[in-house]
N, CA, C and O of each residue as an XYZ file, in Angstrom:
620
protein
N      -6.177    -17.665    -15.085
C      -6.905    -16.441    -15.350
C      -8.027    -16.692    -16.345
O      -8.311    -15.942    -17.279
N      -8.645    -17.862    -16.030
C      -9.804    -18.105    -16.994
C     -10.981    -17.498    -16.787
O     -11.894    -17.823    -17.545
N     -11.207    -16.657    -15.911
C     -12.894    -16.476    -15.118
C     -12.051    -14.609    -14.805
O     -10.866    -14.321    -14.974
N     -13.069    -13.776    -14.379
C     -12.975    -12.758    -13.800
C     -12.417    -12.707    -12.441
O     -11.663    -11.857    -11.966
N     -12.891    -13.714    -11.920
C     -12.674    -14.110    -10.423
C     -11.000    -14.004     -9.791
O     -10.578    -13.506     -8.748
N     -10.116    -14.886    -11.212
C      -8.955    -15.019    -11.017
C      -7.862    -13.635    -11.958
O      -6.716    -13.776    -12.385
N      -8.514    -12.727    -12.006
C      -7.634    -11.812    -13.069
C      -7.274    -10.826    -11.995
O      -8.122    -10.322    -11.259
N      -6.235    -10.617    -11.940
C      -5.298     -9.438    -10.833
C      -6.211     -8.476    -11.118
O      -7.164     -8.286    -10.362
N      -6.038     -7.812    -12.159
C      -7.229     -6.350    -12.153
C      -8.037     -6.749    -11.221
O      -7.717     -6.438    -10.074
N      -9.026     -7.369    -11.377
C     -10.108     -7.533    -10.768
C      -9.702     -8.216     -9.170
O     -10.837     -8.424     -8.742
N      -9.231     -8.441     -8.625
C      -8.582     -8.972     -7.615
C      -7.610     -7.467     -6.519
O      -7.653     -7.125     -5.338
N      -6.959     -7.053     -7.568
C      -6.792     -5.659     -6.982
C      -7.706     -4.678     -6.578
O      -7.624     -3.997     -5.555
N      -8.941     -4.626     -7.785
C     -10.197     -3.716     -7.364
C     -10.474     -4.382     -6.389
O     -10.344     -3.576     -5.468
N     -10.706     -5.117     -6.058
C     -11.709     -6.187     -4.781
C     -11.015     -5.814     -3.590
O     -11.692     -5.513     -2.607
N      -9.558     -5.783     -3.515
C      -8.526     -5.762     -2.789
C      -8.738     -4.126     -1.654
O      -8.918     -3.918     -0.454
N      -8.564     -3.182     -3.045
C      -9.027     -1.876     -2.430
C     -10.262     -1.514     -1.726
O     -10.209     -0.855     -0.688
N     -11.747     -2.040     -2.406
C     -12.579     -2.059     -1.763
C     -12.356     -2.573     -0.300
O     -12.768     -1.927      0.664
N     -11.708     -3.725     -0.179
C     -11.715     -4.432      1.153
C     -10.889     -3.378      2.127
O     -11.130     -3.272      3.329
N     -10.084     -2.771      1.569
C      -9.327     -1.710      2.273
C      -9.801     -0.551      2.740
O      -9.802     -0.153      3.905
N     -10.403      0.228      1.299
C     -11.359      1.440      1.831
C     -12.573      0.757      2.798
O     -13.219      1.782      3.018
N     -13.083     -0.004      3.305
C     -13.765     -0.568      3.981
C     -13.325     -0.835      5.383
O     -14.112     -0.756      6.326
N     -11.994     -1.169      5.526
C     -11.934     -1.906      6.435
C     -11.218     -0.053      7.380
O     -11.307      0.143      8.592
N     -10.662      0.854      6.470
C     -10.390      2.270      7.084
C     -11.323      2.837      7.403
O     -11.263      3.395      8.499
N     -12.492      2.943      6.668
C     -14.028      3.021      6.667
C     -14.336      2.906      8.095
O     -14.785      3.881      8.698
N     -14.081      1.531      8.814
C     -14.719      0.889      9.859
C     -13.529      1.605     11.508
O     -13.733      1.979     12.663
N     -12.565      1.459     10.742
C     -11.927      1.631     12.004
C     -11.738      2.876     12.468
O     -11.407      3.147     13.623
N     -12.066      4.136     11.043
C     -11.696      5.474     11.604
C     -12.746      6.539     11.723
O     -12.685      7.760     11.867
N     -13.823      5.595     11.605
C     -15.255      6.155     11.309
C     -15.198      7.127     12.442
O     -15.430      8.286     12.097
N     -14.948      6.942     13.701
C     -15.408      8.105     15.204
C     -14.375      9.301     14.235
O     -14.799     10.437     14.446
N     -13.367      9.298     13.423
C     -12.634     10.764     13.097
C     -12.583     11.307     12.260
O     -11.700     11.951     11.693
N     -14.013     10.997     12.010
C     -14.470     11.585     10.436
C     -13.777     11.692      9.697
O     -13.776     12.841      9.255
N     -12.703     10.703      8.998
C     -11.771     11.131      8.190
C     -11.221     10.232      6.666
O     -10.335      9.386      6.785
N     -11.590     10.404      5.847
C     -10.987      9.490      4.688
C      -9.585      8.989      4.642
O      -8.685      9.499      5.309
N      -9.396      7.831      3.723
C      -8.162      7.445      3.527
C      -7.208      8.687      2.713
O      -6.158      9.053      3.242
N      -7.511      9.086      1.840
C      -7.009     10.338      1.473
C      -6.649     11.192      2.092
O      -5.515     11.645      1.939
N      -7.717     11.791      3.203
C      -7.418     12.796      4.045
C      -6.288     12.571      4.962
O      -5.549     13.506      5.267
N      -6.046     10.910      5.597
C      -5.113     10.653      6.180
C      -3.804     10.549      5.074
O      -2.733     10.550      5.680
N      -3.712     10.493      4.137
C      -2.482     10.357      3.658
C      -2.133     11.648      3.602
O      -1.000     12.037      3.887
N      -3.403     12.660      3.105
C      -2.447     14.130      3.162
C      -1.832     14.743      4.071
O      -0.717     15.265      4.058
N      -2.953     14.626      5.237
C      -2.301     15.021      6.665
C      -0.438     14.220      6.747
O       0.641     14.767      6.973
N      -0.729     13.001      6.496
C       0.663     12.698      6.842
C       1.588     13.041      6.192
O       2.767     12.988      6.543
N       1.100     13.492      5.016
C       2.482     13.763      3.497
C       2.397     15.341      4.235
O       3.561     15.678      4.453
N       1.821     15.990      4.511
C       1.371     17.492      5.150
C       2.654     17.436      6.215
O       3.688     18.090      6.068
N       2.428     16.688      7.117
C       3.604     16.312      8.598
C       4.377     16.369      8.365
O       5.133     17.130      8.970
N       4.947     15.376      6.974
C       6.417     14.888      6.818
C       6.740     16.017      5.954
O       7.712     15.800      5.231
N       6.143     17.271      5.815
C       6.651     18.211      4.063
C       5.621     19.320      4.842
O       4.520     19.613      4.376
N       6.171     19.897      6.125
C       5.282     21.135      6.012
C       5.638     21.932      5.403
O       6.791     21.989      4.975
N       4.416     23.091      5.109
C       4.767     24.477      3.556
C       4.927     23.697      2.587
O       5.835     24.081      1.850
N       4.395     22.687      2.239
C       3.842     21.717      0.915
C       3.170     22.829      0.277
O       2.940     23.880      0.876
N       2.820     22.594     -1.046
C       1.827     23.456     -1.983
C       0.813     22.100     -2.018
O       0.838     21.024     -1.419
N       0.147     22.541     -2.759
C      -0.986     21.520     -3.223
C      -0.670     20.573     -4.258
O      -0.757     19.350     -4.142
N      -0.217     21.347     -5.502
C       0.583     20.731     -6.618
C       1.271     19.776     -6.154
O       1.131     18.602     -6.497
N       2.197     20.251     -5.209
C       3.608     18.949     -4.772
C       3.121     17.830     -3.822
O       3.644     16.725     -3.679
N       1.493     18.549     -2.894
C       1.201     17.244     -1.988
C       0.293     16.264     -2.504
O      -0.039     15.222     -1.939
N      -0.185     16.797     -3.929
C      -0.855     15.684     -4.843
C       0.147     14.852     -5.399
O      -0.361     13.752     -5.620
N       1.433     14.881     -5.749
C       2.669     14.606     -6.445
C       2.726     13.050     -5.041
O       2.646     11.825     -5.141
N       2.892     13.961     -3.943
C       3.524     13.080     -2.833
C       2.091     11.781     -2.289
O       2.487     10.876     -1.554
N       1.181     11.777     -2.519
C       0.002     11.279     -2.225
C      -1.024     10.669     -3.728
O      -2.242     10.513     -3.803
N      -0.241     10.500     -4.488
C      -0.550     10.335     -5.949
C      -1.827     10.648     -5.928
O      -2.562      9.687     -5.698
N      -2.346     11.668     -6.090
C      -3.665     12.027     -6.295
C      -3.555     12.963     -7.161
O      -2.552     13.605     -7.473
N      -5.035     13.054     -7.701
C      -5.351     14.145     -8.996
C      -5.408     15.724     -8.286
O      -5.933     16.288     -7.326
N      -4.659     15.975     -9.233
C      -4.222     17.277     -8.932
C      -5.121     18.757     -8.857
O      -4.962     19.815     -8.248
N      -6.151     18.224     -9.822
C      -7.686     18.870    -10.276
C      -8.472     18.462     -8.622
O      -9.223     19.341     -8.200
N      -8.344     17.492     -7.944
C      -9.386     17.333     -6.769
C      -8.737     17.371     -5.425
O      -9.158     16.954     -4.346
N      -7.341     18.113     -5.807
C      -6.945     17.874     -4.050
C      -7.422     19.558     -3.304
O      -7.349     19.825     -2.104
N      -7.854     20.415     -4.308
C      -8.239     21.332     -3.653
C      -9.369     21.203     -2.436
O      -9.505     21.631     -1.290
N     -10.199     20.244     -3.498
C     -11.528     20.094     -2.476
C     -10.836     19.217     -1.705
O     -11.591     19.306     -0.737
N      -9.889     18.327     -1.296
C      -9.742     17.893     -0.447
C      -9.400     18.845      1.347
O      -9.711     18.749      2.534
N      -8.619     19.660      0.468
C      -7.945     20.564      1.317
C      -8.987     21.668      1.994
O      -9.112     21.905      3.196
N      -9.664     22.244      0.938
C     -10.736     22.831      1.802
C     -11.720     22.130      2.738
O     -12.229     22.819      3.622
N     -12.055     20.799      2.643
C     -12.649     20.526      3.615
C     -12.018     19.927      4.821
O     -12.690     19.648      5.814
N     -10.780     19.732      4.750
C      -9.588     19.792      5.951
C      -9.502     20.503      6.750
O      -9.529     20.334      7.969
N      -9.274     22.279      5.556
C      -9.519     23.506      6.615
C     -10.552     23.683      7.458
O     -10.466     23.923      8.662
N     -11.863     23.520      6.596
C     -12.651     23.966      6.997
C     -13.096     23.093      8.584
O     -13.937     23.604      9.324
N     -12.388     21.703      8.967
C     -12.414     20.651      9.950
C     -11.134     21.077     10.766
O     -10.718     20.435     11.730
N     -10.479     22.379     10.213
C      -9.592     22.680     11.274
C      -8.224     21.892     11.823
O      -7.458     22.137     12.755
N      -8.276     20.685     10.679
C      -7.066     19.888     10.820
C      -6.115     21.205      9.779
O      -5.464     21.998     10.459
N      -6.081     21.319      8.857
C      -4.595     22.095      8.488
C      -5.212     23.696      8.230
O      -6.394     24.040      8.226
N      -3.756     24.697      7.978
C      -4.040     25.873      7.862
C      -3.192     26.020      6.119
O      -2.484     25.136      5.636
N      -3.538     27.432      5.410
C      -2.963     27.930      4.352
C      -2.486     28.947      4.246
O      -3.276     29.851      4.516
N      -1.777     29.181      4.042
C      -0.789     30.711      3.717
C      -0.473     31.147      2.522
O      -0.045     30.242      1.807
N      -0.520     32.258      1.985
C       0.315     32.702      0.966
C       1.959     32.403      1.422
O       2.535     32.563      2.498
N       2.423     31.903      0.105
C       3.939     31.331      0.007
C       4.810     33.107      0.348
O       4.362     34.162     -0.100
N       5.919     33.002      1.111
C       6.452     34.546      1.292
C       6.982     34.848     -0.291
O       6.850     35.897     -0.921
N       7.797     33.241     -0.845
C       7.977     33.800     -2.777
C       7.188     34.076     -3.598
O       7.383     34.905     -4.487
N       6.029     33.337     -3.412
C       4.947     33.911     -4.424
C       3.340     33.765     -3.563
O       2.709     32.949     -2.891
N       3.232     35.002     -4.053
C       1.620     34.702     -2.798
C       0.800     34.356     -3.682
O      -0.330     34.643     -3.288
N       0.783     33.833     -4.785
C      -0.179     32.620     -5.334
C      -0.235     31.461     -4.951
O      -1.183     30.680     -5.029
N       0.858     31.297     -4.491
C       0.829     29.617     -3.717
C       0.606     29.580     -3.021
O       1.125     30.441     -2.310
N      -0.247     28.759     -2.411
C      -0.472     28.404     -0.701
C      -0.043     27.485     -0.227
O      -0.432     26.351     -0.507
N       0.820     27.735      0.565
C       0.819     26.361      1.550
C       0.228     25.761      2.552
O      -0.729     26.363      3.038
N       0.529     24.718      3.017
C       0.001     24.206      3.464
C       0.818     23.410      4.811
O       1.989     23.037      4.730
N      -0.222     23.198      6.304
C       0.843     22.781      7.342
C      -0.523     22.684      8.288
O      -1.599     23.282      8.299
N       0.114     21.560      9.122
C      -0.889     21.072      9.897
C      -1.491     21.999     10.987
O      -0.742     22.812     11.529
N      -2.552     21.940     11.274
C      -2.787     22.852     12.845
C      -2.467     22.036     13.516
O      -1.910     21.030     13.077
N      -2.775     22.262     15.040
C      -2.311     21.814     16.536
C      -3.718     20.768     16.036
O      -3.296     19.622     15.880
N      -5.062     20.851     15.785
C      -5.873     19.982     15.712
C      -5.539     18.835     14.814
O      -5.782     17.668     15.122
N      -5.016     19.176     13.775
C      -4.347     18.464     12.753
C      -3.412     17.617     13.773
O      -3.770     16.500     14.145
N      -2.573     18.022     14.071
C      -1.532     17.408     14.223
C      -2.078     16.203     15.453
O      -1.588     15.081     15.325
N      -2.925     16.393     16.449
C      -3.742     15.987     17.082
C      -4.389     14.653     16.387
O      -3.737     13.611     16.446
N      -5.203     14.661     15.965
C      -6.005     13.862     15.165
C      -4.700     13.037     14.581
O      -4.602     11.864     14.940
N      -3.890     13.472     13.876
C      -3.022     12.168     13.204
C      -2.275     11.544     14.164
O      -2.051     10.369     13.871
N      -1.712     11.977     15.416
C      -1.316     11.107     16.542
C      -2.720      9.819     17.237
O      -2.596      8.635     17.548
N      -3.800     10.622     17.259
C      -4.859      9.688     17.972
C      -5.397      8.886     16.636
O      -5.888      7.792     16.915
N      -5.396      9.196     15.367
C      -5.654      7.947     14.722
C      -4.507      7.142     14.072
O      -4.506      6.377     13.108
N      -3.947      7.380     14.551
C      -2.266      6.034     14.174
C      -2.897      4.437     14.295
O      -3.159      3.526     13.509
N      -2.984      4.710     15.991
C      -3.698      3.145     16.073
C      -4.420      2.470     14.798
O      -4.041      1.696     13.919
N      -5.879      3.246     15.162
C      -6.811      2.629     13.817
C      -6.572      2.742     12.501
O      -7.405      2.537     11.617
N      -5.223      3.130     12.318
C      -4.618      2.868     10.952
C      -3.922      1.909     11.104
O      -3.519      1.472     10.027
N      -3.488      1.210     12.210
C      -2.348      0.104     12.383
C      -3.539     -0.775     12.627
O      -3.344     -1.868     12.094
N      -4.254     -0.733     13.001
C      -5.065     -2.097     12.815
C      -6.312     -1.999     11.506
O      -7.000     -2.973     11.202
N      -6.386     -1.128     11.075
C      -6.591     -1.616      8.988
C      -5.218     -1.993      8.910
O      -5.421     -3.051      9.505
N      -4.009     -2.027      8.686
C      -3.065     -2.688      8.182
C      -3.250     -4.562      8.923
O      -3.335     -5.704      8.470
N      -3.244     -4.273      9.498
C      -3.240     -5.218     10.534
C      -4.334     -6.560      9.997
O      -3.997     -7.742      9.932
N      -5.926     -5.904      9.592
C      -6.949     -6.717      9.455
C      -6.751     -7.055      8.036
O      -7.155     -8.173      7.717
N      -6.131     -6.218      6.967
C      -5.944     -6.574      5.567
C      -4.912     -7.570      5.714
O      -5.106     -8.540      4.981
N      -4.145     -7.621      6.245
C      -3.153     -8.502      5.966
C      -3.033     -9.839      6.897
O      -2.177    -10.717      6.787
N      -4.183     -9.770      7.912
C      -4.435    -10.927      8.614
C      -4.413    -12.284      8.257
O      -3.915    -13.218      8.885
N      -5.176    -12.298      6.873
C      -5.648    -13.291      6.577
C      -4.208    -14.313      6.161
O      -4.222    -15.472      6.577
N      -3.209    -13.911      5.482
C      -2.053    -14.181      5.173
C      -0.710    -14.741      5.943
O      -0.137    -14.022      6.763
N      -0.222    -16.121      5.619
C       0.852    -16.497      7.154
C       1.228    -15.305      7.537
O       0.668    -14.262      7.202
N       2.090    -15.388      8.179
C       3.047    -14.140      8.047
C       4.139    -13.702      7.370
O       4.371    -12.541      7.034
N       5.080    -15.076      7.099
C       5.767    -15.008      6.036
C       5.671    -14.420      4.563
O       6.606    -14.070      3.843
N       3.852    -14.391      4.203
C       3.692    -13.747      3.206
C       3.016    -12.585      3.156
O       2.292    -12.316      2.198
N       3.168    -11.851      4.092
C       2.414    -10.510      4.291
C       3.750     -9.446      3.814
O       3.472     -8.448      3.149
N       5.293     -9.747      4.225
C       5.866     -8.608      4.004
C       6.553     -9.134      2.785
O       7.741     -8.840      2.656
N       5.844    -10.041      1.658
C       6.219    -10.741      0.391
C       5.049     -9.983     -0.429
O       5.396     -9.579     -1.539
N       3.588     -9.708     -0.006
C       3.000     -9.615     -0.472
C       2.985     -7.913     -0.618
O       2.880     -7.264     -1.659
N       3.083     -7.564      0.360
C       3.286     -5.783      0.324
C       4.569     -5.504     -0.247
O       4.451     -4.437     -0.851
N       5.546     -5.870     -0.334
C       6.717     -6.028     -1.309
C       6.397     -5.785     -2.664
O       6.524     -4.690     -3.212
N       5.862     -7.110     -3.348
C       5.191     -6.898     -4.195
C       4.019     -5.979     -4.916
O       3.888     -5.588     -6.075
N       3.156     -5.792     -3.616
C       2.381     -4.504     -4.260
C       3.208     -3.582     -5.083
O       3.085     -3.176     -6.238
N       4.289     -3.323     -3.933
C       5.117     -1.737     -3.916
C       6.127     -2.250     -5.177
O       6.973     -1.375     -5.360
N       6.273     -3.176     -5.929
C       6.903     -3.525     -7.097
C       5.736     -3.076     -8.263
O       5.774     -2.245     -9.170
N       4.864     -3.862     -7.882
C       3.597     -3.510     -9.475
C       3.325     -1.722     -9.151
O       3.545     -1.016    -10.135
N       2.863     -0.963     -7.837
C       3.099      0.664     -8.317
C       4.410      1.382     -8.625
O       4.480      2.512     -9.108
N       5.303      0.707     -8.338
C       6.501      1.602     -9.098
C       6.450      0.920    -10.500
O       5.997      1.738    -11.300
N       6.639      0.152    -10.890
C       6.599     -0.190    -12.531
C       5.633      0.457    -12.935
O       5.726      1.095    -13.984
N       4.710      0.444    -12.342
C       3.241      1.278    -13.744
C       3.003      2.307    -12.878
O       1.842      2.691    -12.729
N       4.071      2.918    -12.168
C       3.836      4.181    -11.841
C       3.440      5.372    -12.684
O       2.740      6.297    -12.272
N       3.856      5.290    -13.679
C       3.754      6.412    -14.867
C       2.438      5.930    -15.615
O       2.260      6.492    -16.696
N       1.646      5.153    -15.306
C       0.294      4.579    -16.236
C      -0.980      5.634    -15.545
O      -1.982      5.878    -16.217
N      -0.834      6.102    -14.404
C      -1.941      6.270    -13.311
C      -1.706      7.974    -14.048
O      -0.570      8.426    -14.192
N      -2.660      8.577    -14.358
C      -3.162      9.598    -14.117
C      -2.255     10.935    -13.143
O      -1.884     12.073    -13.432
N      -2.186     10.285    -12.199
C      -1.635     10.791    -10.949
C       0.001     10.095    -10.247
O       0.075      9.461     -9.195
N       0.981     10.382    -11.018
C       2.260      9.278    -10.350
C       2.451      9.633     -9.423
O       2.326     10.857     -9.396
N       2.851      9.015     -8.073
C       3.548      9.442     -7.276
C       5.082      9.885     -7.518
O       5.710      9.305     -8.404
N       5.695     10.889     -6.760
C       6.365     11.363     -7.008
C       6.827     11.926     -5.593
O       6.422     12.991     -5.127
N       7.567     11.220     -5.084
C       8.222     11.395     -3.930
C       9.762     12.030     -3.881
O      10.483     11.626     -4.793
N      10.394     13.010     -2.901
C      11.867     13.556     -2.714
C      12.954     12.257     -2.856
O      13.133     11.392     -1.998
N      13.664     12.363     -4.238
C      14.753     11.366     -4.052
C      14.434     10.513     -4.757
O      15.160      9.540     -4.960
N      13.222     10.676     -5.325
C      12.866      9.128     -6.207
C      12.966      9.601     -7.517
O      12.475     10.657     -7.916
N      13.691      8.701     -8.264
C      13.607      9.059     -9.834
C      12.585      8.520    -10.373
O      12.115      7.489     -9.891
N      12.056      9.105    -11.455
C      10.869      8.817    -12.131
C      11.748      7.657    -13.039
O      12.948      7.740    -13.302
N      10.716      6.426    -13.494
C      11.062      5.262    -14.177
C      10.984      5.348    -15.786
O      11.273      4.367    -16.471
């Protein structure tokens, strides 16, 4: 770790870029961000999510998932409701377009997984994503935004 070149920080930033890039490329015809696809899917797996809890489930800032969500609606992938317990909350649940769109872009999410991890035997691809998923649960609580998934204890 003598140079910038070789310091994980910097190797991780590089890492993500190559990622948001390579989702960039493959999902470009569905107009849709990496974000937007994680909500839709945390949305699928947790319909009548609030916003609060689908930033929790998608570790994102909790201050910007509104705008995420409105421009979802407004693309007709999900709908919002007042909660029947409290009609301050809205929830949240996929439309038929929604639900649409995350079946037809599965593929081009399986091949960004696919092209990031190409480069790697194979033996060390499910060593190396292992590991990712070791360094975000340890410094899960460092990020701004922890994830916070059903069933998982906080560290």
């Amino acid at each position: 770790m003598d140079t910038l070149y070789d310091m994980p920080g910097h190797l991780i930033r590089r890492a993500q870029q190559i990622a948001t890039a390579l989702f960039a490329d493959e999902c470009a015809a569905f107009d849709l961000t990496s974000v937007q696809y994680a909500a839709l899917h945390a949305i699928a797996d947790h319909p009548h999510v609030d916003a609060t809890r689908l930033s929790a489930l998608i570790a994102f800032d909790r201050s910007t998932i509104g705008d995420v969500l409105e421009r979802m609606e407004a693309k007709g992938w999900i709908e919002r409701a007042a909660s029947g317990r409290d009609r301050r909350i809205k929830q949240v649940r996929l439309s038929p377009a929604g639900q649409s769109l995350l079946n037809a872009v599965g593929p081009a999410v399986a091949r960004v997984q696919q092209r990031l991890l190409a480069p790697l035997a194979e033996p060390d691809r499910s060593s190396f994503v292992r590991l990712l998923a070791q360094l975000a649960d340890v410094h899960n609580e460092a990020t701004p935004a922890p994830l916070r998934m059903p069933g998982r204890a906080a560290r």
